[in-house]
Structures are given as C-alpha cells and as structure tokens.
LODRENNU-107651 format. One record per residue (C-alpha): residue in one letter; chain; residue number from 1; x, y, z. Coordinates in steps of 0.001 Angstrom, whole numbers, plus 500000, padded with zeros to 6 digits. Example, Ala and Ser with C-alpha at 12.3 -4.5 7.8 and 13.67 -1.06 7.14 Angstrom:
BEGIN
+---------+--------+-----+--------+--------+--------+
! residuo ! cadena ! num !     xx !     yy !     zz !
+---------+--------+-----+--------+--------+--------+
!       A !      A !   1 ! 512300 ! 495500 ! 507800 !
!       S !      A !   2 ! 513670 ! 498940 ! 507140 !
+---------+--------+-----+--------+--------+--------+
# end
This chain:
BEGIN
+---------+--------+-----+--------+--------+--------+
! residuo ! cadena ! num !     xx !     yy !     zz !
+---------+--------+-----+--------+--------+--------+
!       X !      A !   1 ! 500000 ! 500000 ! 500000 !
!       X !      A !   2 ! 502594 ! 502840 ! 501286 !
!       X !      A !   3 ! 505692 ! 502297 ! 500774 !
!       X !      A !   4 ! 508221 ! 504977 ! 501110 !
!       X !      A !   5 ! 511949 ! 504794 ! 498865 !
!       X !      A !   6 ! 514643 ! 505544 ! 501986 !
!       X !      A !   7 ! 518585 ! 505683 ! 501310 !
!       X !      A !   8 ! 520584 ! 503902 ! 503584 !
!       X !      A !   9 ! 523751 ! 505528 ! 503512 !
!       X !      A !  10 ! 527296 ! 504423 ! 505555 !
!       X !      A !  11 ! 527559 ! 507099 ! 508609 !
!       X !      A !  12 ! 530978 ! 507838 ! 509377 !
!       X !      A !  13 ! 530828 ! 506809 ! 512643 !
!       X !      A !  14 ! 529191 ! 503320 ! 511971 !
!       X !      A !  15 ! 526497 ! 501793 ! 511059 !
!       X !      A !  16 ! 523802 ! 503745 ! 508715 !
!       X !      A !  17 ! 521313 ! 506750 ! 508185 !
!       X !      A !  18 ! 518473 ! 506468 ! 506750 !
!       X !      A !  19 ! 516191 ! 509277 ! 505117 !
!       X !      A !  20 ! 513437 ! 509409 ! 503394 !
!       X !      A !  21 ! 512927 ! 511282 ! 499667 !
!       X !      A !  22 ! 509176 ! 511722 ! 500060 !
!       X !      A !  23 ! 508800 ! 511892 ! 503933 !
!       X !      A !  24 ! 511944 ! 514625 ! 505003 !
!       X !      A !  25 ! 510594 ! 514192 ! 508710 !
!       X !      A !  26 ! 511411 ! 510581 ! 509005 !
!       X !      A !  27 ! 515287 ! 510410 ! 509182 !
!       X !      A !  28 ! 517207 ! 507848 ! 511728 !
!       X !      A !  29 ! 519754 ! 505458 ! 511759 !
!       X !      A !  30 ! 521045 ! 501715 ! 513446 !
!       X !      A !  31 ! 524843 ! 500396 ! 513760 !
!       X !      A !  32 ! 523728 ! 497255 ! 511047 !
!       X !      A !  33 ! 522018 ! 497387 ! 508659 !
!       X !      A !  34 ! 518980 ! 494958 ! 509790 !
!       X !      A !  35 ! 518780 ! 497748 ! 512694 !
!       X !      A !  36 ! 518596 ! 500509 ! 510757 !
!       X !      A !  37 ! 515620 ! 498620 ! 508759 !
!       X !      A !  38 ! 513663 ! 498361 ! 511632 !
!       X !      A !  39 ! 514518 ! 502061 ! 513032 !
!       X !      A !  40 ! 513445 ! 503290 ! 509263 !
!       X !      A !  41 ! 510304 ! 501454 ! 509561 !
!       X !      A !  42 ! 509768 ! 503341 ! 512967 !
!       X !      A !  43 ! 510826 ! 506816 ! 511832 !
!       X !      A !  44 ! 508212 ! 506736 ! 509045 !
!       X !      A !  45 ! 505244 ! 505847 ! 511542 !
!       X !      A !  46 ! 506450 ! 508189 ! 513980 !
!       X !      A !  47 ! 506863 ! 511048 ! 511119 !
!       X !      A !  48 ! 503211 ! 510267 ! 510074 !
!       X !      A !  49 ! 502235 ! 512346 ! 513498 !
!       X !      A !  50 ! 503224 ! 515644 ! 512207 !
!       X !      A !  51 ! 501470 ! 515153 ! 509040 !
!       X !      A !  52 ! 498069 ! 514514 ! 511274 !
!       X !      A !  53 ! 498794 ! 516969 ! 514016 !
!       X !      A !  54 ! 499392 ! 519795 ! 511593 !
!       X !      A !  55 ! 496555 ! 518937 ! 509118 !
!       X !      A !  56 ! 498717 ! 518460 ! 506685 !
!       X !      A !  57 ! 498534 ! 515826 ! 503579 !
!       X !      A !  58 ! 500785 ! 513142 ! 503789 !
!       X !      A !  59 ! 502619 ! 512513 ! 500274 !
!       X !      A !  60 ! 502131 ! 509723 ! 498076 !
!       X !      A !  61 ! 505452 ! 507493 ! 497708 !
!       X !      A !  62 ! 507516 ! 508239 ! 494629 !
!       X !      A !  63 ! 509118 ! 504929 ! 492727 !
!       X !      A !  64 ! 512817 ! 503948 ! 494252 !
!       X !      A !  65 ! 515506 ! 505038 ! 492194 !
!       X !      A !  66 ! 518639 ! 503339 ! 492398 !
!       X !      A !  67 ! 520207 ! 502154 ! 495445 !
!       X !      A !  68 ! 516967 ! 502929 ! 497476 !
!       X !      A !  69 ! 515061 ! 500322 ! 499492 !
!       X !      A !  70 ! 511333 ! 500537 ! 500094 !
!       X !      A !  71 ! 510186 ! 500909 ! 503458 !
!       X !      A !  72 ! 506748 ! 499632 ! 504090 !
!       X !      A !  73 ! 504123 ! 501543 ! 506299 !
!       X !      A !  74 ! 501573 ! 498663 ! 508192 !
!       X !      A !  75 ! 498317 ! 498503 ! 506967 !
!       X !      A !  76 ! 496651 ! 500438 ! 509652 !
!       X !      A !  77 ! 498728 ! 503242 ! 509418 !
!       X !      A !  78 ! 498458 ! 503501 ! 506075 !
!       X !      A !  79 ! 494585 ! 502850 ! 506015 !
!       X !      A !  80 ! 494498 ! 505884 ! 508490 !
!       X !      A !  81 ! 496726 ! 507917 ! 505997 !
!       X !      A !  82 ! 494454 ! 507338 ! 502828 !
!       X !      A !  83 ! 491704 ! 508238 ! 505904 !
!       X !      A !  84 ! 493047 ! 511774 ! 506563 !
!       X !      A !  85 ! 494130 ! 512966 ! 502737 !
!       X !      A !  86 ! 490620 ! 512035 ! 501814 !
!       X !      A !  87 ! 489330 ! 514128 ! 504677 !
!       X !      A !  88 ! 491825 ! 517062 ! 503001 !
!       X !      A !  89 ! 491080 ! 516618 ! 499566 !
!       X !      A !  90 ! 487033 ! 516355 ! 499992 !
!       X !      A !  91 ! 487098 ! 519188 ! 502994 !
!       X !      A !  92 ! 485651 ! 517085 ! 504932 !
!       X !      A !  93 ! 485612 ! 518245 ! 509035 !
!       X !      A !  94 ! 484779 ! 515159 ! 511364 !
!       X !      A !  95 ! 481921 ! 516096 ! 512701 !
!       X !      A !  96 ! 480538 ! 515799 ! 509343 !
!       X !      A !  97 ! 481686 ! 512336 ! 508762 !
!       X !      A !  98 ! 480608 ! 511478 ! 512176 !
!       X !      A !  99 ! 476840 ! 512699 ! 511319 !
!       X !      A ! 100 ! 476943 ! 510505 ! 508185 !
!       X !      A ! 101 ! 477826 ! 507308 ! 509318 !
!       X !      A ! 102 ! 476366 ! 507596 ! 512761 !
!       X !      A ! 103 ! 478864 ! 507834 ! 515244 !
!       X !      A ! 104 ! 479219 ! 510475 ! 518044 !
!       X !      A ! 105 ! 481881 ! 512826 ! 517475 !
!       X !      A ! 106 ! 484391 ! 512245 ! 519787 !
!       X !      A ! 107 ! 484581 ! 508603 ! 518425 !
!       X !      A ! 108 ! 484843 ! 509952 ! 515142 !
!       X !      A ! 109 ! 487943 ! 512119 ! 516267 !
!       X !      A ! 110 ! 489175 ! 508572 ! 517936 !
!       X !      A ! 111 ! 489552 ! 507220 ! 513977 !
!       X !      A ! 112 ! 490860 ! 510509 ! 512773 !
!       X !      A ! 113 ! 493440 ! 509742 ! 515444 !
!       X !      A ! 114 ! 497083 ! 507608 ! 514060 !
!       X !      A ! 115 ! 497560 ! 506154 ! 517699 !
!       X !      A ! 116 ! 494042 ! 505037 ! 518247 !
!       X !      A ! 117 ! 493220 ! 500978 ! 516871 !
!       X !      A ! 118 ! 490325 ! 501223 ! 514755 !
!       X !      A ! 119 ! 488865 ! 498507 ! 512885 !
!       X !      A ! 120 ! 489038 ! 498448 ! 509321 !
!       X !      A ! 121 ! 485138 ! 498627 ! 508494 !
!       X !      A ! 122 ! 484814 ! 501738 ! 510766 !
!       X !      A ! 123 ! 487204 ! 502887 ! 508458 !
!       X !      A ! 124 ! 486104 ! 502078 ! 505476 !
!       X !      A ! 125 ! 482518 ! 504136 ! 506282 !
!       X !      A ! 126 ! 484130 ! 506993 ! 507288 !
!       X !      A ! 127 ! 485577 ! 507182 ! 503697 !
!       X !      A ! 128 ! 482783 ! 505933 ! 501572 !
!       X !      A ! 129 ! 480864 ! 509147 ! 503712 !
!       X !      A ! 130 ! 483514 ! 511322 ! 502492 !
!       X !      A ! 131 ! 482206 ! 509673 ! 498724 !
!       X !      A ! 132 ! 485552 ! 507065 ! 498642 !
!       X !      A ! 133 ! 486105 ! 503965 ! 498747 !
!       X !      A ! 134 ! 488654 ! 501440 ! 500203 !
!       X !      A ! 135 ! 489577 ! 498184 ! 498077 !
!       X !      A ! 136 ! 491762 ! 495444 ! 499049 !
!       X !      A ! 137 ! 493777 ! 493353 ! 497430 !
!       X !      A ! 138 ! 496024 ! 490531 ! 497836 !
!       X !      A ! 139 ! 498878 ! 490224 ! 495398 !
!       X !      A ! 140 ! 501158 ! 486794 ! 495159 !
!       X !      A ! 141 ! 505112 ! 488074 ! 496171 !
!       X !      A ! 142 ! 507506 ! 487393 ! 493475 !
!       X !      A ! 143 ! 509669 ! 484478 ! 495560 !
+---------+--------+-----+--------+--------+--------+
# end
C-alpha cells in the first residue's frame, strides 16, 4: 500500500542513516544494517504524526531510484493515511463524517486519530461518507 523509497547511507561513525525522499521528517539510523531497517520502519510511523497533528497531507510514495530500498508503512497506518488525505482533499471536518455514518463525534475524532486501533470497516465508512472507497487486494510476492 505505502511504501516509502529511503537511502541507507554508511555514517561515518558506523552503522547507517536512513532518510526518506518523500517523507523529510522521518530520518534515523542503526549500527547494522537489519537495525537501521527496523529504526526506518519506525521513523516513518512516527513522522506520520506531524502530518496529522498539523493537518497536513501526507505525500504519496515516489518509485525507488537506484540504490533505494522501500520501506513499508503497516496497513493500519496507512489505512488511516488514505483516511486523513481524503478528509483534506474532499474538505471534509469530522463532525461531518461522524453525522453521516452515525457515530458520536468524539469517536469519530478517535479514527481521525494515528495512535488510536480502529477497525478496518469503521474505516472504510468513514471514507465511503467522504464519497471514497477502500479496496483490498492481495497480490502473490515474486519468491
């Protein structure tokens, strides 16, 4: 769904830094290189806060270019990121959404929240009331 191209570069000290072309919030690093995969991984969730706490659209991931690796957001997070660009794009406030599909507002601010679990059909209303819809699909992996 979201995956992000990072650069894992050599740091001088050790180990590697990782940044991100599309995402220039989510920057970290790890002495090997399996530690600075998981840290990446980490630094893109954690840079999807500022995108929701300032209102701001997150941006779509570009394609790798050479000697990038893709860094994959989990499906929540990026179910909750399609949630609030719709919300931008339509301008859509949540109290709107919540009158629509029939929940109380303060829950509705609950799945406009990243840290908050919410299941994936309460999700899923919220954008087809903001006129979208959310598909899923399962692909085979290459092996």
């Amino acid at each position: 769904m979201h995956k992000y191209p990072a650069r894992f570069d050599p740091a001088d000290e050790g180990g590697y830094t990782v940044t991100f072309r599309d995402i220039p919030e989510a920057i970290t690093q790890g002495d090997t290189l399996e530690e600075a995969e998981a840290m990446a991984r980490d630094a893109l969730i954690t840079s999807m806060d500022f995108y929701f706490e300032d209102g701001r659209a997150v941006p779509a991931p570009s394609k790798a270019l050479k000697g990038e690796r893709l860094v994959s957001l989990p499906l929540s997070v990026g179910a909750k990121v399609a949630l609030l660009n719709a919300r931008l794009e339509s301008g859509a406030k949540p109290a709107d959404v919540a009158r629509k599909t029939g929940l109380k507002p303060q829950e509705m601010t609950r799945v406009f929240d990243l840290k908050h679990a919410t299941k994936i059909d309460t999700i899923a209303a919220a954008l087809d009331a903001m006129g979208y819809e959310l598909a899923l699909s399962v692909h085979r992996r290459d092996k």
